[in-house]
C-alpha positions as CSV (number, residue, x, y, z in Angstrom):
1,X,82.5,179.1,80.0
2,X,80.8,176.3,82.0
3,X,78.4,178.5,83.6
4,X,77.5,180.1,80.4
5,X,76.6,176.6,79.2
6,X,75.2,175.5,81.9
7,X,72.8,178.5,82.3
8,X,72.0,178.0,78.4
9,X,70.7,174.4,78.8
10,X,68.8,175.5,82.2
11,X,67.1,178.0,80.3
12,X,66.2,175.6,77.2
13,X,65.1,173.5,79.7
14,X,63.0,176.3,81.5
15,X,61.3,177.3,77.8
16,X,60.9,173.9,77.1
17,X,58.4,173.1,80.3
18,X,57.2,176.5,79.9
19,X,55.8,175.4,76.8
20,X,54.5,172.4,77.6
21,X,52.6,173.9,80.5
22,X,51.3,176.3,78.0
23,X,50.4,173.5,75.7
24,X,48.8,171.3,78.2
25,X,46.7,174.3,79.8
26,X,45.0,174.9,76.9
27,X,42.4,172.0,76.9
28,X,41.6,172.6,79.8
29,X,41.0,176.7,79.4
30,X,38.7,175.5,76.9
31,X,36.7,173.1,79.3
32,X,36.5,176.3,81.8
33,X,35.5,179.2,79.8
């Protein structure tokens, strides 16, 4: 039960900085077409 949880906030975290990556790339695709 403490692995499933840990694995579940590991992966919240993981979409988290995923989508902050995504949201900070955009900018600059749009500087660099």
């Amino acid at each position: 039960r403490k692995a499933i949880e840990k694995l579940a906030n590991e992966m919240a975290g993981a979409d988290a900085v995923l989508k902050l990556r995504l949201h900070l790339a955009q900018p600059y695709d749009n500087a660099q077409p």
